[in-house]
C-alpha positions as CSV (number, residue, x, y, z in Angstrom):
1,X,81.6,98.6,119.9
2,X,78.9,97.5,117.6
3,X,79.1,94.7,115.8
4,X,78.7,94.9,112.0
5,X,76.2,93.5,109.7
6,X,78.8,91.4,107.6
7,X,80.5,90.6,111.1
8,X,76.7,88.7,112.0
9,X,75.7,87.5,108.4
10,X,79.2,85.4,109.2
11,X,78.7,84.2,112.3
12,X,74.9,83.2,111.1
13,X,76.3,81.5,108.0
14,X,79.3,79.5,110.1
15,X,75.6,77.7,111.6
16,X,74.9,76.0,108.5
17,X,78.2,75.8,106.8
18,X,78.6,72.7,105.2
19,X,82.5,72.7,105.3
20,X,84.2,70.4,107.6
21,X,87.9,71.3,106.6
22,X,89.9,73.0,104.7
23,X,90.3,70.3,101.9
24,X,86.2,70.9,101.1
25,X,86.9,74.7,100.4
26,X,90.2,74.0,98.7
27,X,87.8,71.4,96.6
28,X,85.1,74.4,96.0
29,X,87.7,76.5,94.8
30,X,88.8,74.1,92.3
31,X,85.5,73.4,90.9
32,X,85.1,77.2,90.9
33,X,88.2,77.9,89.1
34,X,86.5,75.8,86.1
35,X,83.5,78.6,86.0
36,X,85.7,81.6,86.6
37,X,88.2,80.0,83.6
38,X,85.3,80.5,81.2
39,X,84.1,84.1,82.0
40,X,85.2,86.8,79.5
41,X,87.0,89.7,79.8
42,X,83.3,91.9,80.3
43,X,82.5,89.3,82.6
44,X,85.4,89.7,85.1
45,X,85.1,93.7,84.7
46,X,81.9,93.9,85.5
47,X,82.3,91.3,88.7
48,X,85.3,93.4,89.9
49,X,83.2,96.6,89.7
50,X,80.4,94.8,92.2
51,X,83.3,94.1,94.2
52,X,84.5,98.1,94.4
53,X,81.5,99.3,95.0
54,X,80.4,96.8,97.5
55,X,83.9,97.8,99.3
56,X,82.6,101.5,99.5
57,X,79.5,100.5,100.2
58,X,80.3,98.5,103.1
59,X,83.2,101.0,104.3
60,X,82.0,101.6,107.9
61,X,81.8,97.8,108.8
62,X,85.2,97.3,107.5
63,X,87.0,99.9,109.7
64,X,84.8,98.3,112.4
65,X,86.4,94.9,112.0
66,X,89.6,96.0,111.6
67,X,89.8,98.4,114.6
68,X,88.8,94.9,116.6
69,X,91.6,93.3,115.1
70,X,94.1,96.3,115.8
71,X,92.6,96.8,119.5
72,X,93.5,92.8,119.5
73,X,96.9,93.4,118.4
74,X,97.8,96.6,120.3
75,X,96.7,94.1,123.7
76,X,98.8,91.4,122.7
77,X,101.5,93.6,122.1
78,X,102.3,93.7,118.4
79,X,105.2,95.9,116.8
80,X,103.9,99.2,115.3
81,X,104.9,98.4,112.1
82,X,102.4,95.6,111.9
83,X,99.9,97.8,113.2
84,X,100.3,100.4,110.1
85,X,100.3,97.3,107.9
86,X,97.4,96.2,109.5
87,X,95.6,99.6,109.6
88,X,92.6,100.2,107.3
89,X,90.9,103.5,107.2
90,X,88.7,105.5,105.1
91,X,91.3,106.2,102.6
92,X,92.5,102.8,102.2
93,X,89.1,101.4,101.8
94,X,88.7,103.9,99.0
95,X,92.3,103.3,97.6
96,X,90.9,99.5,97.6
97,X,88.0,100.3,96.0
98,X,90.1,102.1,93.1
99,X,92.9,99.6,93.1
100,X,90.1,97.3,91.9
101,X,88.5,99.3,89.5
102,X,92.5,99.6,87.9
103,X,92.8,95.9,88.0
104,X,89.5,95.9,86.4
105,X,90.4,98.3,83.5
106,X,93.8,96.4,82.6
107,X,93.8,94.3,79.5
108,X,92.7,90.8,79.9
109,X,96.0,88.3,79.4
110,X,93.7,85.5,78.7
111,X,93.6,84.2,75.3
112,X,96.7,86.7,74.4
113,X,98.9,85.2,71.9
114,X,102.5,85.6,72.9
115,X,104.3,83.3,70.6
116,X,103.6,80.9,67.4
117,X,104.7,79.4,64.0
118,X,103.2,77.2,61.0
119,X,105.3,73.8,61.5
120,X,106.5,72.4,58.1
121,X,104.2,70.1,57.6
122,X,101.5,73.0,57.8
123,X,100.0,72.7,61.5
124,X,99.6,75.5,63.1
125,X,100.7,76.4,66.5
126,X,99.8,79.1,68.6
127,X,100.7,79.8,72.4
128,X,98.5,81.5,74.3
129,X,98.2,83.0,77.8
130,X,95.7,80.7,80.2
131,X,94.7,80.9,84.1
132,X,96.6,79.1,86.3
133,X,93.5,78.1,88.0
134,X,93.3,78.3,91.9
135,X,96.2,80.9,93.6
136,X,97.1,80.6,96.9
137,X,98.3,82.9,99.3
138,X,99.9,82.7,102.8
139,X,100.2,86.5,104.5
140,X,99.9,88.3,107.6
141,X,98.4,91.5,109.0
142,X,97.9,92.3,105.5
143,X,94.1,92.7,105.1
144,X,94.5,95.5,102.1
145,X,96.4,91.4,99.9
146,X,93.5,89.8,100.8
147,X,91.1,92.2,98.1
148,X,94.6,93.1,96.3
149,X,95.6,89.1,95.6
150,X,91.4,88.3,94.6
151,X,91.2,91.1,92.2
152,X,94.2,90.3,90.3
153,X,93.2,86.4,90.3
154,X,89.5,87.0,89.0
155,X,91.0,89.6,86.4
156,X,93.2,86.4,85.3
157,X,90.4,83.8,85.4
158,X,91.6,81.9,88.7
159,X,89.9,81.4,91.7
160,X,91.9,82.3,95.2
161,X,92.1,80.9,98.8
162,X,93.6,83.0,101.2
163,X,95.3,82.6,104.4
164,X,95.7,85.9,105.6
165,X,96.6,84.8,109.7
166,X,94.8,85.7,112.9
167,X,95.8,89.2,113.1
168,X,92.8,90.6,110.6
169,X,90.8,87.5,110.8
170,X,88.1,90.0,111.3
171,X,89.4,92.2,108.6
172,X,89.2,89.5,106.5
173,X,86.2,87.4,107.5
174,X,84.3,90.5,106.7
175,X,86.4,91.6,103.2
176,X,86.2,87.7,101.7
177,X,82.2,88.0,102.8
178,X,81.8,91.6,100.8
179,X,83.3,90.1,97.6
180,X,82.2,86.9,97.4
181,X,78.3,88.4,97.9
182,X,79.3,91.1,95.1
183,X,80.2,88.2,92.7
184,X,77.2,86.3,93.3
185,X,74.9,89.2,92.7
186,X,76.1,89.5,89.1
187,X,75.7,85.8,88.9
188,X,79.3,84.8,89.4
189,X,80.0,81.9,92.1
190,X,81.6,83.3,95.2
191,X,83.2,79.9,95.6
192,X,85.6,81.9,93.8
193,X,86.9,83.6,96.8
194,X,88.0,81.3,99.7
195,X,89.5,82.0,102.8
196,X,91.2,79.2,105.3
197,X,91.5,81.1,108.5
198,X,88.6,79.6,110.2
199,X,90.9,76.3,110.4
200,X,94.4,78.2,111.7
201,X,97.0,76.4,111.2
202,X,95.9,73.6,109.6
203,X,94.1,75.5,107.2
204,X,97.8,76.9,106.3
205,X,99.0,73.3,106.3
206,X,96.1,72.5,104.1
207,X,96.9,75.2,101.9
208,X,100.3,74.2,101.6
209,X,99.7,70.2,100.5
210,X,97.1,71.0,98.7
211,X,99.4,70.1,95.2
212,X,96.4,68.9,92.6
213,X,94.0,71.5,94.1
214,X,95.9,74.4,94.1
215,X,98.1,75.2,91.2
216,X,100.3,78.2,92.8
217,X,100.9,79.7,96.9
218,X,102.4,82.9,97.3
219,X,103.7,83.4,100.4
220,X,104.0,87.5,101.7
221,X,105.3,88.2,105.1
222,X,108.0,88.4,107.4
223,X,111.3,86.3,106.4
224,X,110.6,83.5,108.6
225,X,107.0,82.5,107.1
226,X,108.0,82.9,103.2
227,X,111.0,80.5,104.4
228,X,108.4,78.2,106.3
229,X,106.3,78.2,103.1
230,X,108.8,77.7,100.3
231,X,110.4,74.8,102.7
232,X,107.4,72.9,103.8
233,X,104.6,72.9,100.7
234,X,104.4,70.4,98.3
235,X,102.4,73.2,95.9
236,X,104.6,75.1,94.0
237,X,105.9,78.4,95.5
238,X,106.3,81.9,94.1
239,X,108.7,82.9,96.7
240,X,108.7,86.8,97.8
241,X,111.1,87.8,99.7
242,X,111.9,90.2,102.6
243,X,113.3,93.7,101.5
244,X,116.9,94.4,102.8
245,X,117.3,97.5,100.9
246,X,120.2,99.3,100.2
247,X,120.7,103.3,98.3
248,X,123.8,103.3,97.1
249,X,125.5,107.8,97.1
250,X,128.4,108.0,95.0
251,X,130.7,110.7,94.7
252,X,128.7,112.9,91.9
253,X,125.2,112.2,94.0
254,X,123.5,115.9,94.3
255,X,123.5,116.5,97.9
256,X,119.5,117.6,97.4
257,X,118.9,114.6,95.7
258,X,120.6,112.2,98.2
259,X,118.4,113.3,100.9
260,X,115.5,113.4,99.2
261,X,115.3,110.5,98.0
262,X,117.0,108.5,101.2
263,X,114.4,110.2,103.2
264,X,111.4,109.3,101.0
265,X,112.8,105.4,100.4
266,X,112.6,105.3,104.4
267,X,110.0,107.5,105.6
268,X,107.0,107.5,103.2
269,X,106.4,104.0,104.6
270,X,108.9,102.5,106.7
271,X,106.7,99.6,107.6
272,X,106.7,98.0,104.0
273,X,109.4,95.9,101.9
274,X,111.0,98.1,99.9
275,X,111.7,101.2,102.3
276,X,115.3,101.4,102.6
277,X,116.9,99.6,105.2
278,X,120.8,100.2,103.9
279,X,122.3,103.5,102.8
280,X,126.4,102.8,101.3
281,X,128.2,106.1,100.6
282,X,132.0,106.2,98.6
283,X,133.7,107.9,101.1
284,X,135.0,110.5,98.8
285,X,131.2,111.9,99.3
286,X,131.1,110.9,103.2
287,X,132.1,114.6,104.2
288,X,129.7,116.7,102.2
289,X,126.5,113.4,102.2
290,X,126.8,111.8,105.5
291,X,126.2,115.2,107.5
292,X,123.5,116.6,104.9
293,X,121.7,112.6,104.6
294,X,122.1,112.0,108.1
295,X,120.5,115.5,109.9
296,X,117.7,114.8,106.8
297,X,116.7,111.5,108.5
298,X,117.3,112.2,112.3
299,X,115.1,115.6,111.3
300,X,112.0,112.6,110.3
301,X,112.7,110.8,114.1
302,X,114.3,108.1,112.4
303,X,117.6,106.3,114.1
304,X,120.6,105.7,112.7
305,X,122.9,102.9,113.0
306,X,126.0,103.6,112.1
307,X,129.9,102.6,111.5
308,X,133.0,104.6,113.1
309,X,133.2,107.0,110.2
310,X,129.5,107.5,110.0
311,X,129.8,108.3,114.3
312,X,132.7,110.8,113.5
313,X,130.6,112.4,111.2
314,X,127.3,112.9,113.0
315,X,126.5,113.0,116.4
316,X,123.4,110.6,118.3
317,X,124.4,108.2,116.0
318,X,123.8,103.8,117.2
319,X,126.8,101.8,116.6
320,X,126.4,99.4,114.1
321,X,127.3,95.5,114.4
322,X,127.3,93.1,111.6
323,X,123.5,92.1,112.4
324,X,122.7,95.7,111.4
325,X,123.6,94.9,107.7
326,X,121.3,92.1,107.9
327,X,118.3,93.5,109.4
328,X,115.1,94.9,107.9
329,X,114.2,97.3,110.6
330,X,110.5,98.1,109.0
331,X,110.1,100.9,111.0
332,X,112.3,104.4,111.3
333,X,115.7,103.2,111.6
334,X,118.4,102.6,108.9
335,X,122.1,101.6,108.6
336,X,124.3,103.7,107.0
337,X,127.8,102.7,106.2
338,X,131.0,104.4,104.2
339,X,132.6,102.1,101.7
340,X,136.4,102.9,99.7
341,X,134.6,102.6,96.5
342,X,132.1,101.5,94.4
343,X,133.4,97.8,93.8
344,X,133.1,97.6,97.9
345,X,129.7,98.9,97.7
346,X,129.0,96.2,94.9
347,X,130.1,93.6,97.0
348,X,128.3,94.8,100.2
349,X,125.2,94.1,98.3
350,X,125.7,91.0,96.7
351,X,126.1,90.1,100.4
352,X,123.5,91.3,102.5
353,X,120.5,91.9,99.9
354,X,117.5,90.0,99.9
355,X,117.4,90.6,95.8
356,X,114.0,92.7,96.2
357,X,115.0,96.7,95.4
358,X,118.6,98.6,94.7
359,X,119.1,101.9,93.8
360,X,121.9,104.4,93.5
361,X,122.3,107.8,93.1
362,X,124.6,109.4,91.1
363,X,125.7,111.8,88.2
364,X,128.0,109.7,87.0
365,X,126.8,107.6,83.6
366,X,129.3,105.3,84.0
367,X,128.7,104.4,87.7
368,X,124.6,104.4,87.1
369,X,125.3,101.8,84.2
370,X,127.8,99.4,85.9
371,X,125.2,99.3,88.9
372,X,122.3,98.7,87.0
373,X,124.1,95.9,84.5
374,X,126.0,94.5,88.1
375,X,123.4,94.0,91.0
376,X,121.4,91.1,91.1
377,X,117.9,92.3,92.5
378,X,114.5,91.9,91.0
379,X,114.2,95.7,90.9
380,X,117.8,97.8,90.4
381,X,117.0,101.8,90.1
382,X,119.3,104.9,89.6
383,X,118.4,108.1,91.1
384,X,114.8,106.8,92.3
385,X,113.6,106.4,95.3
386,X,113.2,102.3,96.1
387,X,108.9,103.3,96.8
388,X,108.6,103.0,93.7
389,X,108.7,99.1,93.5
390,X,105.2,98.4,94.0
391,X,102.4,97.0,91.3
392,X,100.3,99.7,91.4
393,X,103.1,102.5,90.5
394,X,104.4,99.9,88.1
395,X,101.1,100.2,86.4
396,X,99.7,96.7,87.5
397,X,96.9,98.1,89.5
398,X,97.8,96.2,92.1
399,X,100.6,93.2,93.0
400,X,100.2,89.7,94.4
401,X,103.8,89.9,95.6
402,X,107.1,91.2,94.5
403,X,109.2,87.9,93.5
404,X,112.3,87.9,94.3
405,X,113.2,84.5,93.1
406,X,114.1,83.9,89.0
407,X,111.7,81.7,87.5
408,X,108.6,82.7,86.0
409,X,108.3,86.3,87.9
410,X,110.3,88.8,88.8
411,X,109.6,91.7,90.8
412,X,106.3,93.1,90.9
413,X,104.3,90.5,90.1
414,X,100.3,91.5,87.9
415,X,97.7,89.8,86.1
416,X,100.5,88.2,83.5
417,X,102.5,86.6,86.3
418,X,98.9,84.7,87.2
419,X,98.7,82.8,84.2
420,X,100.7,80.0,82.5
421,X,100.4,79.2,78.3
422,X,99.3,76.2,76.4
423,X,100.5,75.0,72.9
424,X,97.0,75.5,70.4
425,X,97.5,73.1,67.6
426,X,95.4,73.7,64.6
427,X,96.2,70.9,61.5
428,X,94.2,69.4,58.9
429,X,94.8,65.7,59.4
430,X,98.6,65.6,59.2
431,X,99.9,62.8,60.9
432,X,104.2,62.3,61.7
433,X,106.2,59.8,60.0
C-alpha cells in the first residue's frame, strides 16, 4: 500500500526533531498555550477553518493511515467494536471536517461574563470565562477525539496534547500533522497541537505527572484506563465514564415506541458509550413488550441475555448471570430483565449504572417525572432514545468527553466545560480597613 505524503513528511521531520521526551512537548505546549490564550474569537475561527479544509483536503492519506492501523488491529486480533471505533472513512473525514466548522461557528466563551457585582466600597468585580490553558487527553482507538478534543480546545484558547494509544498511531501521526501545518499557515503556532504517542507509555505517564504543565487530562476509553487515569495522575482528572445503560418500559410504554427506540439506543451504534446495554421492563408490560422488544432486536442480529421470565417469554434467548448487569457489551448484545415495579427498577439502576445515560419510556406523567427527578446519571431522558447523548446532537459541535463525575462538568462536555473564570477587579484606589 502506498505510503502517504503526511505519513513521509513525519518520518522526515522525526530526523531533525529536537524533542527528546515527552516533558519538552508538554513544555512547548505550555508556552503555546500563552499565544493561543491571546487569539480572538476571528482568530480561532479562521485557524479551525484551515484545519477543516486541510482534513478534506488531505482525505485520501488519512483513510490510508488508518486502514494500516485497522489491517494492524484486525492481525493482532482486536474486538470488532474497536474496529468501528477505529474506522475512518470518507464520511467520517467529512463529518470531521464539519464537526470542525460547527465548533468553529459556536460562540467564543472567552471573555463571557457570567457573574459580577459593585462591592460597597465601589470596586467593581466581574467574573469572566478564561482558557484553562493546556487539555490533556488519554484515549484509545479513537482517532475521530484526537481532531474532536483539538477543535474544541483551540475554540477555547487552550493548547492540547494528546495520547491517543497505539491502535491509530498512524491515524493520528498523520491527523496531529494535518492541523498543526493548517494552524501554521495562518500564522498560528502548531505547538498548539501535541501528541505523546511517539514515547508510549511513558509519554502517558508523562502526561499524567505533568501537574504545572498541564492544567486538565481527560481520560476516554474502556473502564479500566479512565480508572488507571483518575487513580494514577497527579493532574487533575475530568473523569468519563463507561456507559452501562439502562431503558427503563413501564406499563403505559407504546409497544411502537418501545421497540423503536430500544432498537435505535442499541443498534445505531452498538460500539459507543451510550448504546443501551440494560433494558428493565414492569412486569405488568412483560407479556405484551418483552415478545414485541425482544423479536425487534433478535430481527437486528443482536443477542439477548436474559432472566427466567424474559426465557419464558421468548425463545433463543442467553441466560443472564449477575455479571450481565454489570457489563457494557459494546457490540449487539443487551440484557433485558423484568422487575415488580418501578421502585425495583429504580433500585436496579442506582446499582449497576455507570451514571452516564437513563431513559424511560412511558405514558405515564407521573412515572416519567419521578424517574427523571430520582436517577442519578449525568444524562436522565423519557421517551428518547439514549443516542442522543452526544455533544454534537446536544449542539456542542463536538464533545471532549461525556463526564460522568459531579464537579465542574456534567455530561456532554463543549467549549464552556474547557475554561475556568477569574475575578476582574476594577477600583479607583480604595484600599480595606
Amino acid at each position: 500500500m502506498r505510503r502517504s505524503r503526511y505519513t513521509d513528511e513525519m518520518t522526515a521531520a522525526a530526523v531533525s526533531e529536537t524533542v527528546q521526551t515527552a516533558q519538552d512537548r508538554l513544555k512547548l505546549a505550555k508556552d503555546a498555550s500563552r499565544a493561543i490564550a491571546r487569539l480572538t474569537s476571528d482568530d480561532k475561527a479562521r485557524a479551525l477553518e484551515a484545519v477543516a479544509q486541510a482534513l478534506e483536503a488531505s482525505s485520501a492519506a488519512i483513510i490510508d493511515a488508518n486502514e494500516r492501523d485497522i489491517a494492524r488491529g484486525r492481525a493482532g486480533g482486536i474486538a470488532e467494536a474497536l474496529v468501528d471505533r477505529l474506522r475512518l472513512d470518507a464520511k467520517r473525514v467529512v463529518d470531521l471536517a464539519a464537526a470542525v466548522r460547527e465548533v468553529a461557528a459556536l460562540p467564543d466563551p472567552v471573555g463571557r461574563v457570567v457573574g459580577g457585582h459593585r462591592m460597597p466600597n465601589g470596586v467593581r468585580l466581574e467574573q469572566v470565562r478564561v482558557p484553562f490553558g493546556v487539555v490533556g487527553a488519554i484515549y484509545e482507538a479513537r482517532p475521530n477525539v484526537t481532531v474532536d478534543i483539538a477543535a474544541l480546545a483551540l475554540r477555547s484558547g487552550n493548547a492540547s496534547v494528546l495520547r491517543g494509544g497505539s491502535a491509530a498511531k498512524e491515524s493520528n501521526t498523520v491527523l496531529v500533522r494535518i492541523m498543526r501545518d493548517a494552524l501554521e499557515s495562518v500564522g498560528i503556532t502548531g505547538e498548539a497541537i501535541q501528541s505523546v504517542d511517539d514515547f508510549g507509555r511513558d509519554g502517558a505517564r508523562a502526561l499524567m505527572h505533568a501537574r504545572g504543565l498541564v492544567d486538565v487530562l481527560v481520560p476516554r476509553g474502556s473502564a479500566s484506563l479512565i480508572e488507571t487515569v483518575v487513580t494514577e495522575s497527579t493532574v487533575p482528572v475530568i473523569e468519563t465514564g463507561a456507559g452501562i445503560v439502562h431503558i427503563v418500559l413501564d406499563e403505559s410504554a407504546p409497544v411502537d415506541w418501545a421497540c423503536e427506540i430500544v432498537v435505535n439506543a442499541k443498534v445505531q451504534r452498538p460500539s459507543v458509550c451510550n448504546a443501551v446495554e440494560t433494558v428493565l421492563v414492569l412486569r405488568q408490560a412483560a407479556p405484551l413488550l418483552v415478545p414485541a422488544v425482544a423479536s425487534a432486536l433478535q430481527s437486528e442480529g443482536v443477542a439477548i441475555h436474559g432472566d427466567d421470565v424474559v426465557a419464558g417469554l421468548v425463545s433463543n434467548i442467553i441466560p443472564a448471570t449477575e455479571e450481565d448487569w454489570a457489563t457494557e457489551y459494546l457490540g449487539l448484545e443487551v440484557a433485558m430483565r423484568v422487575v415488580d415495579t418501578l421502585d425495583d427498577a429504580l433500585e436496579h439502576i442506582r446499582m449497576y449504572s455507570t451514571k452516564h445515560t437513563e431513559s424511560i419510556v412511558t405514558n405515564d406523567a407521573r412515572n416519567q417525572e419521578r424517574f427523571l427527578a430520582e436517577v442519578d446519571s449525568a444524562v436522565v431522558m423519557a421517551n428518547a432514545s439514549t443516542r442522543f447523548t452526544d455533544g454534537a446532537e446536544f449542539g456542542f459541535g463536538a464533545e471532549v468527553g461525556i463526564s460522568t463525575q459531579k464537579l465542574h462538568a456534567r455530561g456532554p462536555m463543549g467549549l464552556a466545560e474547557l475554561t475556568s473564570t477569574k475575578w476582574l477587579a476594577r477600583g479607583a484606589g480604595q484600599t480595606r480597613a
